[in-house]
N, C-alpha and C positions, 0 to 999 in steps of 0.2 A: 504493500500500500504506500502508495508515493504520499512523503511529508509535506506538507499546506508551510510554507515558509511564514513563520510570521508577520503581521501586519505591524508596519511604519506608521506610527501615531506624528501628526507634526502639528504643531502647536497653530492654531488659524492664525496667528498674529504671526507667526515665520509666511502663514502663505500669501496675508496683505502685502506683507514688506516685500519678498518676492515680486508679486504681481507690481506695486507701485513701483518700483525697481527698473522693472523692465518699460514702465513709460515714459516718454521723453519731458521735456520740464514743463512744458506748455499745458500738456495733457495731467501732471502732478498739481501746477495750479489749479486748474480745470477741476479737479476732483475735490483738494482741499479748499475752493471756492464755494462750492456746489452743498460742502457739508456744513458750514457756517452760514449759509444759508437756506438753509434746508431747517433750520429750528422754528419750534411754535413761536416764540416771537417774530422771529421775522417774518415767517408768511402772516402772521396777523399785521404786521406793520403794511406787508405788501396787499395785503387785500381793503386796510383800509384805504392808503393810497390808490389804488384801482378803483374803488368806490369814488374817491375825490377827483377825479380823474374822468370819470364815465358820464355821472350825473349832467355837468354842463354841456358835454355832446351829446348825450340824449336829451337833455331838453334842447339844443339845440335844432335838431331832428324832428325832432316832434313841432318845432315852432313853424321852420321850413313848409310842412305840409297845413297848416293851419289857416284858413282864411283870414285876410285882412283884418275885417271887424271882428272876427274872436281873437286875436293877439292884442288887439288893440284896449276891449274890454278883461279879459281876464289871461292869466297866466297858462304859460303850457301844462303845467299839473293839473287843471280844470280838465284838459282832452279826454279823459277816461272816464268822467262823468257823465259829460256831452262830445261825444268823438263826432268831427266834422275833419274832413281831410277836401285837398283841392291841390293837383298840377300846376296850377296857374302862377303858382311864385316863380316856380323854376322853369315853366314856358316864358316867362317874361325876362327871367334874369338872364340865361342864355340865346333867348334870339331876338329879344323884346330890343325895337331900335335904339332906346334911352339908354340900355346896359350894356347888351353886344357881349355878353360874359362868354361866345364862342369864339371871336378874336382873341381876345386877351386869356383864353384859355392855350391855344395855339402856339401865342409869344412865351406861356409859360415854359412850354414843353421845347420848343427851340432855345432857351435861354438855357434848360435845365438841362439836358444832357449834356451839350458840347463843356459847359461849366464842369460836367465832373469826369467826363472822357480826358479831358489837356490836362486836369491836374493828376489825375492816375498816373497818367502816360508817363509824364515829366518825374513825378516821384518816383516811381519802379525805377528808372534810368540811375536817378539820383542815389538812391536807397543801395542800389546794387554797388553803383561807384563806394560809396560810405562802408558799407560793411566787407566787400568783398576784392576790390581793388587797393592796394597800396600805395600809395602815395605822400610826398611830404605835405605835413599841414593839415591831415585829417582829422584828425581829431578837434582843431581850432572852427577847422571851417564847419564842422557838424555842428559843435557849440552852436555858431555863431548862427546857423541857418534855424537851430532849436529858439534861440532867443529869440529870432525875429515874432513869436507867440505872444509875447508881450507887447507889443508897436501895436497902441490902439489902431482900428478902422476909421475912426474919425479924424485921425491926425492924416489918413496920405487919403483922403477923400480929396481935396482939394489941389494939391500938386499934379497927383493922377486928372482929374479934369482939366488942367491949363496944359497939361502934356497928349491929352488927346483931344482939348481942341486945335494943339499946334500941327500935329500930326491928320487932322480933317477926319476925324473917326468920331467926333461926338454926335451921338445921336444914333448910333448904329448897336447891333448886337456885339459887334468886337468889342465896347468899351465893357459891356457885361461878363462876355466870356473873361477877358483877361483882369479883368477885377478879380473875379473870385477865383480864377486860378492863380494871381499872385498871392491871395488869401490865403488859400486853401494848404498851399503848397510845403509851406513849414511844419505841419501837422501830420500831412500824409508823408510827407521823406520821415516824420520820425516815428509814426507808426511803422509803418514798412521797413524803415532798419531797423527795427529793432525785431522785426519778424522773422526776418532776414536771419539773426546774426542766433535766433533758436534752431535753427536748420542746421542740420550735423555736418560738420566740416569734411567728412569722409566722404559724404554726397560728391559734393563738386571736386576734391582732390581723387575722385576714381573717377569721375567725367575728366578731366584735367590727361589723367595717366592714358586714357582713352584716346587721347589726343584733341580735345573738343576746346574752341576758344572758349572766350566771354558772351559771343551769342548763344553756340551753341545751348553752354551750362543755363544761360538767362532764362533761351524759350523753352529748354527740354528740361530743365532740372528742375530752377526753381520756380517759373511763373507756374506750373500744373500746383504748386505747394502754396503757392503764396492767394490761393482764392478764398478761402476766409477771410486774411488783412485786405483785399482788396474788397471785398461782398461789403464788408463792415464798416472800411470810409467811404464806399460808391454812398451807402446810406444814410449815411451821416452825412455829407458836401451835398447827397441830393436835395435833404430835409433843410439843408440849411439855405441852398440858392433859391429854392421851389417857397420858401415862409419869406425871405428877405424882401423886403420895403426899402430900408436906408438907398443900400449901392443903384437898384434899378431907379429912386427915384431923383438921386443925383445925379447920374450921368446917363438914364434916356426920360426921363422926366412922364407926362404923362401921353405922348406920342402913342394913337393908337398901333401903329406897324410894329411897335416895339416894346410897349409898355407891358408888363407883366399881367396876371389876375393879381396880384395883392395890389398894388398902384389903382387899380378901378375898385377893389373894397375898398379901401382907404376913400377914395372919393367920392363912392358911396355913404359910409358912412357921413362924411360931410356934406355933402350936399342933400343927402337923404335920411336923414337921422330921428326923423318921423315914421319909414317906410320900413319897420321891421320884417314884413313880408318880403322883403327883397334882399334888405342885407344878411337875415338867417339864411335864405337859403344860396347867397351869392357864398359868404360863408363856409357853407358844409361843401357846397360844389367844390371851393379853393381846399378843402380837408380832407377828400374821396382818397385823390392820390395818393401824397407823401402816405395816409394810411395804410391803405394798400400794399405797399412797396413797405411798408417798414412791417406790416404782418405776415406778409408774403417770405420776408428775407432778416427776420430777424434771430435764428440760428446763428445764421453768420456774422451778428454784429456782435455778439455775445462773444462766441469764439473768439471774432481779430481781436476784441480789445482787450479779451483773458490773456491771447497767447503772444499780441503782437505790444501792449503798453505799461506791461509789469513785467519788472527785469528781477533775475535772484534765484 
């Protein structure tokens, strides 16, 4: 009768450490992230926050479909007493001649991408140069490009304007684009290098021994690793040029070929400031999107900024 060897008892804390062991640092964050917040206070903290959070966009919502003289007599919490609903806000806000919210829907979305396509683009480049290339003065010049986060938007608001009137670009979508991609751009080179520089050095020195340059290791090594830090500030630069007021309304003003949806709520609200019927639902239409896109894609926002903005 063949002898049953005995069983290897191993202590479950040898098989955690084991397991975290073998994950890389991004994903060790990731876990002991996940367990600090994973406690009953904080999801009570987070669902009252969600609460605080929700309430004004569903009354918002609810106002949007409400006839005129019911918003005007009583509040959106009444609707469930006396539900009356009616299209007519948002046939008027979007094709209604006075609003036109399908123009300046269109300038948002050409304003919005290209704004976060050049700053990606420019940062990967940059990012890569930063962590992975050698050269003298890197380290000074990273500082330096990291500091520029601090140089309020207010202060080159105005330089930037006499420099692209001098140059006959004011009033066009290029003063938008390159606005927010000189903005943008000190943030994304320092997420991205620092995304970068979590990626195991053995990777690109066996592409390297392979014979493969600097393009090669960029498109085939690391740009397929690097879509989490990219998913994560495409989201963030989107949420932030698609809400922006200030920059579109200083250098393309209210110009309908150009002027964004927030530029026309804003002028709504001021000039319409009686007509709640119009501005909830101009409103929720300027909030469909960035929603969208940040429900749709927010896995990956969580990741970049777990794995690509905390170093240690």
């Amino acid at each position: 009768m063949t002898a049953i060897p005995p069983t290897t008892l191993i202590d479950p804390g040898e098989v955690d450490t084991r397991k975290v062991r073998g994950l890389t640092r991004a994903e060790q964050r990731a876990i002991a992230a996940k367990g600090r917040l994973s406690s009953p206070w904080a999801s009570g903290i987070a669902i009252v926050l969600a609460i605080l959070w929700t309430v004004p966009t569903f009354g918002l919502l609810v106002t949007s479909f409400r006839p005129r003289s019911e918003i005007r007599t009583s509040g959106w919490w009444t609707y469930f007493g006396n539900p009356m609903s009616t299209l007519e806000n948002y046939t008027e806000v979007l094709f209604g001649s006075s609003t036109s919210f399908a123009t300046f829907f269109v300038n948002s979305l050409v304003i919005t991408l290209p704004a976060v396509v050049i700053p990606i683009s420019l940062a990967l480049l940059a990012a890569y140069a930063f962590a992975w290339i050698p050269f003298r003065g890197r380290e000074v010049l990273f500082v330096a490009v990291f500091a520029l986060q601090v140089v309020p938007i207010q202060v080159t608001l105005l330089p930037l304007l006499q420099q692209y009137v001098s140059w006959g670009l004011a009033g066009s979508f290029w003063v938008v684009w390159l606005s927010h991609s000189i903005f943008a751009l000190p943030l994304a080179i320092y997420l991205l290098h620092n995304f970068m520089k979590d990626i195991p050095a053995s990777l690109v020195e066996a592409a390297r021994v392979d014979g493969a340059g600097h393009v090669t290791v960029f498109f085939r090594v690391l740009l397929p690793l690097l879509t989490p830090a990219i998913a994560s500030f495409g989201i963030f630069q989107f949420l932030w040029v698609w809400n922006d007021l200030l920059v579109a309304l200083v250098f393309v003003g209210g110009t309908t070929d150009v002027a964004p949806l927030t530029v026309r709520i804003a002028e709504l609200a001021g000039t319409r400031g009686s007509q709640w019927h119009l501005l909830s639902a101009g409103a929720f239409v300027a909030m469909v999107v960035p929603l969208v896109v940040f429900l749709a894609l927010q896995r990956y926002f969580v990741r970049g900024l777990l794995a690509g903005s905390v170093k240690g």
